[in-house]
N, C-alpha and C positions, 0 to 999 in steps of 0.2 A: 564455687558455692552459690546457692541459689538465692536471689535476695528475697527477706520473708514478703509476703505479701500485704497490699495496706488495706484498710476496712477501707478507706474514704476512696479508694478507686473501686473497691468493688461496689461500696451504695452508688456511686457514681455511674458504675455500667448498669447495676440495676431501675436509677433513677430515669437513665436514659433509655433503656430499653422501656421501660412501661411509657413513657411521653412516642417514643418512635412505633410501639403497637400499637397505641391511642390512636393517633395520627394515620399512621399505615397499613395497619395490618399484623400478622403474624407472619408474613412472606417480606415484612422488610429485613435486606440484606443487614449483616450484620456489621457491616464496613460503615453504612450508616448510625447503628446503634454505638458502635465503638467511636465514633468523631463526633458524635453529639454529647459522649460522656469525656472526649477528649484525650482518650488513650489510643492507640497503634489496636490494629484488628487482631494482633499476635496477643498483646495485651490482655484482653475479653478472654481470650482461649487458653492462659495462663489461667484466670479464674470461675473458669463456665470453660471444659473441654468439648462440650457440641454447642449449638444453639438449642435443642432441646433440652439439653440440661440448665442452657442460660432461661429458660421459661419457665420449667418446672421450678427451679428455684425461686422467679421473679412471684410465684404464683403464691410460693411459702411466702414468701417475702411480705404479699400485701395480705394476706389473710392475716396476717401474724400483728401486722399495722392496725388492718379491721379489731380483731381481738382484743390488744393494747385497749384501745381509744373505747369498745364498748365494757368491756368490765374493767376499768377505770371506774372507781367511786361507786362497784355495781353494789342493788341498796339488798343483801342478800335476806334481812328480816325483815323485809317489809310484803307488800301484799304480790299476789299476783300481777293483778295489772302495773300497779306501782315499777314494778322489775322490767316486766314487760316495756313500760315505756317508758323506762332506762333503755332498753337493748336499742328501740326505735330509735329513741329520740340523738342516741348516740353513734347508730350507725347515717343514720339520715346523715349529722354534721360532718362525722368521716369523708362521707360522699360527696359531700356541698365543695369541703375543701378539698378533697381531691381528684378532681373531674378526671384527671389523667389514669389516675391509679385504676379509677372505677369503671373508666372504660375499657382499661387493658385486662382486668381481670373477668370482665364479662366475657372477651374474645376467649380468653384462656379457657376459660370453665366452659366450652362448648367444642375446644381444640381436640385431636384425638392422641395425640401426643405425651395428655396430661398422665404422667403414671400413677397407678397405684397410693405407690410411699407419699409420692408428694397432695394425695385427693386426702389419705389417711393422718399425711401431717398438718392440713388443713382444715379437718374436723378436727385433731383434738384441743384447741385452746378454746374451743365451742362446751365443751362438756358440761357447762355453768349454764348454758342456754339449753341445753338438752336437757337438763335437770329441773330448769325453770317448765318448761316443754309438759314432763312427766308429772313434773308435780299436781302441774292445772289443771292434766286431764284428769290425773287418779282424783282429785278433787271437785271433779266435775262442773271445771269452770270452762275450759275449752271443748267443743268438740271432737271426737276423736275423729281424725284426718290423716288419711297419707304423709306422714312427714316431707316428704318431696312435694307435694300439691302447697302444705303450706310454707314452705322456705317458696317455690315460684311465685303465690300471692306477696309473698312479704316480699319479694325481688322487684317483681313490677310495680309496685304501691308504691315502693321507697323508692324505685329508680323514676317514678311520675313526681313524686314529691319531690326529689332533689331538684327537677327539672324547672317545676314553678318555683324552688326556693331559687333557683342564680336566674330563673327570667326576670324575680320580684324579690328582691334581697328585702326590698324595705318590711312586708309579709309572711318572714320568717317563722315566727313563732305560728301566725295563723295556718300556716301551709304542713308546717309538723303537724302540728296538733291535730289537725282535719285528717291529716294519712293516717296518726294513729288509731281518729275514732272510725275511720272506714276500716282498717284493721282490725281493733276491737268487736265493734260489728260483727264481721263475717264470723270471725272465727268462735266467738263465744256461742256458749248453750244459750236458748231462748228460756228463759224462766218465767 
């Protein structure tokens, strides 16, 4: 009989795989991924039967992290901008603290590998931000924009912002703030 499997070895191959694609690549072996989480390579392959499915999964995995951490305490009656920067100010700190996560998941998201299920299970803990999204525009607070155009603004804005938050930890609050109002900025209607 087969012994059940334990959560704390599989967050462990996942925790090592996103620090070993951080570091390496998408092309690090997985013999590495599995001794950095501490288990046998056989091990990984009991819980991930390819390495593409150990990625697509890792992929769920930190989207689902991201998701947690921004609608935590999301302020859902309050104003647009107010919400709005909730999502900022909450993915900013996600990122701050997880330099690893945020870089493996940038590799991923441009991987060709990525399936379907896992792009689709990836948007839906988003559906509170898409809502936020539609509301603004029906409202005619936002601009209407390519959805794609503004998730890449908001990617590069926050992945600059992260960067001056761990260059200048002491500046924290000043370095959100300022991504948020150059976000604000663009994407609003001019009144």
């Amino acid at each position: 009989m087969a012994r059940p499997k334990s959560e704390d070895k599989r967050n462990a191959i996942l925790s090592a795989a996103a620090q070993i694609i951080a570091e390496r690549g998408l092309a690090a072996a997985t013999s590495v991924i599995s001794n950095a989480a501490g288990v046998a390579e056989g091990t990984l392959f009991t819980y991930f039967e390819t390495k593409d499915d150990l990625i697509n999964e890792l992929y769920r995995h930190i989207k689902r992290e991201i998701a947690d951490a921004m609608m935590s305490g999301f302020p859902r009656r309050k104003s647009v901008r107010h919400r709005l920067q909730h999502v900022w100010d909450s993915y900013v700190n996600w990122g701050v603290a997880n330099p690893m996560q945020q870089k493996a998941l940038k590799q991923i998201e441009v991987w060709g590998g990525l399936t379907a299920e896992s792009k689709a299970a990836g948007t839906a803990p988003f559906i509170e931000v898409q809502r936020l999204a539609d509301d603004a525009i029906a409202q005619r607070i936002l601009q209407k924009l390519p959805q794609q155009f503004v998730a890449a603004i908001i990617g590069t804005l926050s992945e600059t912002t992260m960067e001056f938050i761990r260059q200048y930890p002491s500046k924290v609050e000043m370095y959100r703030k300022s991504g948020f109002e150059v976000l604000w900025a663009g994407i609003t209607r001019k009144r």
